[in-house]
C-alpha positions in Angstrom: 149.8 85.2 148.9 147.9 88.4 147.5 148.9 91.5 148.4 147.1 95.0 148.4 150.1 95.8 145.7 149.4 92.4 144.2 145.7 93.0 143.9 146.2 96.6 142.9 148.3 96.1 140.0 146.8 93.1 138.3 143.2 94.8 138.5 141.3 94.3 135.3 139.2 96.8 134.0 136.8 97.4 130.8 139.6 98.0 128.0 140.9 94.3 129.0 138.1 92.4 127.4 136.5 91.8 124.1 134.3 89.5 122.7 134.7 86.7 119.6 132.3 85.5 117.7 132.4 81.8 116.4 132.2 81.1 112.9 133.2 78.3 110.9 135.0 77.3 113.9 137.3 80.4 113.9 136.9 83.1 116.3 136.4 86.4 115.0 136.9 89.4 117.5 133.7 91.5 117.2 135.9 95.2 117.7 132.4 97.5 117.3 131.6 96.2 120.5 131.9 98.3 123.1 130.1 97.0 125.6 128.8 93.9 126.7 127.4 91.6 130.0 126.9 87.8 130.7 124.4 87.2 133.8 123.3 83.9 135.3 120.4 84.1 136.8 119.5 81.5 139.4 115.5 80.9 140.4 114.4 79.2 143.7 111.0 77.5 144.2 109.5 78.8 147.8 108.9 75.9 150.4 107.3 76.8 154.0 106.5 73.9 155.5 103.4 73.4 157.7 103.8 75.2 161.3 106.9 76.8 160.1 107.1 80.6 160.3 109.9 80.5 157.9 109.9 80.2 154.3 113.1 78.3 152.7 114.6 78.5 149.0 114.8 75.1 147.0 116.9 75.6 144.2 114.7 75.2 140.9 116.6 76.6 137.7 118.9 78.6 136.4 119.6 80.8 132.6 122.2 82.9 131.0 121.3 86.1 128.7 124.6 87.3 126.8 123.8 91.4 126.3 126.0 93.7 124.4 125.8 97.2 122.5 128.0 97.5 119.1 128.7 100.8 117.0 127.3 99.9 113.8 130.3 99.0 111.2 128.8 96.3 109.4 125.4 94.0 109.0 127.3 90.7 107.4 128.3 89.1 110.5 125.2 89.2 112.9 122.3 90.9 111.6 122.4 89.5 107.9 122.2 86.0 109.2 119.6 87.0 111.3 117.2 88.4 109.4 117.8 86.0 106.8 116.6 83.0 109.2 113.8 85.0 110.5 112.7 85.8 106.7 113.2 82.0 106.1 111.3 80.9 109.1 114.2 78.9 110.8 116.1 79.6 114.1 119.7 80.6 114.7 121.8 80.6 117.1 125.5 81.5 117.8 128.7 81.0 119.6 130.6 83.6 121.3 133.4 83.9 123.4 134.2 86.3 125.9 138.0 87.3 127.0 139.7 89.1 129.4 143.1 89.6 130.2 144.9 90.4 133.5 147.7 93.2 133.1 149.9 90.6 133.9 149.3 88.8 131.0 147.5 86.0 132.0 143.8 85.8 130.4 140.5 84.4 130.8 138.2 82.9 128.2 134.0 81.9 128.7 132.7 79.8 126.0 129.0 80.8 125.3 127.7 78.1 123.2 124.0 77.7 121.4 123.2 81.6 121.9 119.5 82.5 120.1 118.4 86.1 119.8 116.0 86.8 123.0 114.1 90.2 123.4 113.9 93.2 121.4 116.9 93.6 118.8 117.9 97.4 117.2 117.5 97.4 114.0 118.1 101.0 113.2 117.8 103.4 115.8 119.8 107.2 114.9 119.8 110.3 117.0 122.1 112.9 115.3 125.3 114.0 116.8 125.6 110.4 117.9 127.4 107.2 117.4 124.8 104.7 115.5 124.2 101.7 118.0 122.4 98.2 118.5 121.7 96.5 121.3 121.8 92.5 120.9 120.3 90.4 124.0 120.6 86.2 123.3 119.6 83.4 126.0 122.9 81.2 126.4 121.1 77.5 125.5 124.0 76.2 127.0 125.7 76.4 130.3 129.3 78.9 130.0 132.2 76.9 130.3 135.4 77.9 131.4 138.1 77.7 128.3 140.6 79.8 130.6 139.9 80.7 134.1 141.9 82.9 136.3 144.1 81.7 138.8 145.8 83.2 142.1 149.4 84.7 142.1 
C-alpha cells in the first residue's frame, strides 16, 4: 500500500537518471549529458460519421523522438560517426538506454533501439561566458522496450 511518506521518500527527480549509449554491445554512460526527453507521440485519424454531430478519434500511428542536450567534452562517440556516415553517404543509427533509479534503490531501464539523427543537430554553437552545448534530436525506429520497469512498494 503507498503512503504519502511512501510516495514522498522514494520520489525520483532529475539527478536519478542518465543515459547509455550502446556500442559494441557495451553500454557506455554518456556523463556530458545533462539533459535529455523521450516522447511518444500518438496520432488519431478523424471519423464523423454521416448524421453524427460528433467527430470520434480512430487510432492511426504512433513515433518516439529521443531529445537531449550534452556539454561538449568530446566528438568521438556521437558526432565523429555521424559526420563520417553523412560524408560517406550512408545512414546511422544508434542505441541508447535510458536509466533511472528510485532512492530506494530499485531502478528503471528503457531500451531505445534503431535511433537515426532527426531534425537540426548543433554542430558548434558558442556564446561566451557559457557552457558549449549541442542539442541531439533522433526518431526511435523502434518501439522502447522496458529492460527494468518500476514496480509498487
Amino acid at each position: 500500500m503507498l503512503d504519502q511518506k511512501t510516495l514522498v521518500k522514494n520520489i525520483m527527480t532529475g539527478k536519478d537518471g542518465k543515459l547509455l549509449i550502446v556500442i559494441d554491445n557495451k553500454s557506455e554512460e554518456l556523463l556530458e549529458i545533462d539533459t535529455y526527453s523521450i516522447k511518444g507521440n500518438y496520432t488519431n485519424l478523424d471519423y464523423q460519421p454521416v448524421g453524427s454531430y460528433q467527430k470520434f478519434g480512430v487510432p492511426s500511428d504512433v513515433s518516439y523522438t529521443l531529445t537531449f542536450t550534452e556539454a561538449v567534452v568530446r566528438d568521438d562517440v556521437i558526432m565523429a560517426p555521424l559526420l563520417e556516415a553523412a560524408a560517406a553517404g550512408k545512414n546511422i543509427s544508434f542505441s541508447f538506454r535510458a536509466t533511472a533509479q528510485r532512492p530506494d534503490g530499485v531502478p528503471q531501464t528503457l531500451a531505445l533501439d534503431d535511433c537515426i539523427p532527426d531534425g537540426e543537430f548543433d554542430l558548434m554553437t558558442l556564446t561566451p561566458g557559457e557552457v558549449i552545448k549541442r542539442n541531439h534530436s533522433y526518431r526511435v525506429n523502434a518501439a522502447p522496450t522496458w529492460l527494468k520497469k518500476l514496480s509498487g512498494f
